[in-house]
N, C-alpha and C positions, 0 to 999 in steps of 0.2 A: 243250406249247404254252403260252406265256406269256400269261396273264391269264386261262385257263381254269380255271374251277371245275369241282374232281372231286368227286363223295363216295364212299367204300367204305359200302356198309349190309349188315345181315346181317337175314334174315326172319326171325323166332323168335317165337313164341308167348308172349304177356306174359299172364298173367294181369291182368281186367280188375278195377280199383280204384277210387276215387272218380274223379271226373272234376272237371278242371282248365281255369280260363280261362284263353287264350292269357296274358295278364295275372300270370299265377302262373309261366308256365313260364322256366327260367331262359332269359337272351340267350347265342342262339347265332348263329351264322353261316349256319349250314346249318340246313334246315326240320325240324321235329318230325314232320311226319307224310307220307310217301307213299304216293301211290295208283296203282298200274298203270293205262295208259291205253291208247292203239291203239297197235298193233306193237310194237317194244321200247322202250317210251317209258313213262315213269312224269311224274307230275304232282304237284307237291310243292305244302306247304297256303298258299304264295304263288301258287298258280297256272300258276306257270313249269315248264317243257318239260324233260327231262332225258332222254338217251339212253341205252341200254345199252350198255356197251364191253363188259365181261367178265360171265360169268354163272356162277359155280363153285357145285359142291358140295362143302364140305369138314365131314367126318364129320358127315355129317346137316346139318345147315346151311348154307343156302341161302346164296351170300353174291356181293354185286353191286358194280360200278363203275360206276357213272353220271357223264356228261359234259352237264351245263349245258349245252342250244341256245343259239346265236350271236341275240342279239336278246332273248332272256329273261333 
């Protein structure tokens, strides 16, 4: 679909390190931080809606396609 924002993410355990103001973190396009929300919907650190398309497991590693709601 043209003008649809995807992102591929993978869940992986980060060890945790000092903690960084939004302010420090480099400019991306796509959010730094998601959060699972109701059904297959995750909620990224602008607030915005994102669905689940794909949901694999590839050797140990969770790994996801999410499709930007129409309106967010």
């Amino acid at each position: 679909e043209a003008g649809t924002l995807r992102a591929r993410i993978q869940r992986v355990r980060v060890p945790l390190g000092e903690a960084l103001r939004p302010s420090q973190l480099p400019p991306s396009q796509l959010p730094h931080m998601w959060q699972l929300s109701e059904g297959e919907r995750y909620r990224d650190s602008n607030s915005r809606v994102w669905q689940i398309q794909h949901h694999l497991m590839i050797g140990g590693v969770e790994e996801l396609l999410l499709r930007l709601m129409p309106g967010d």
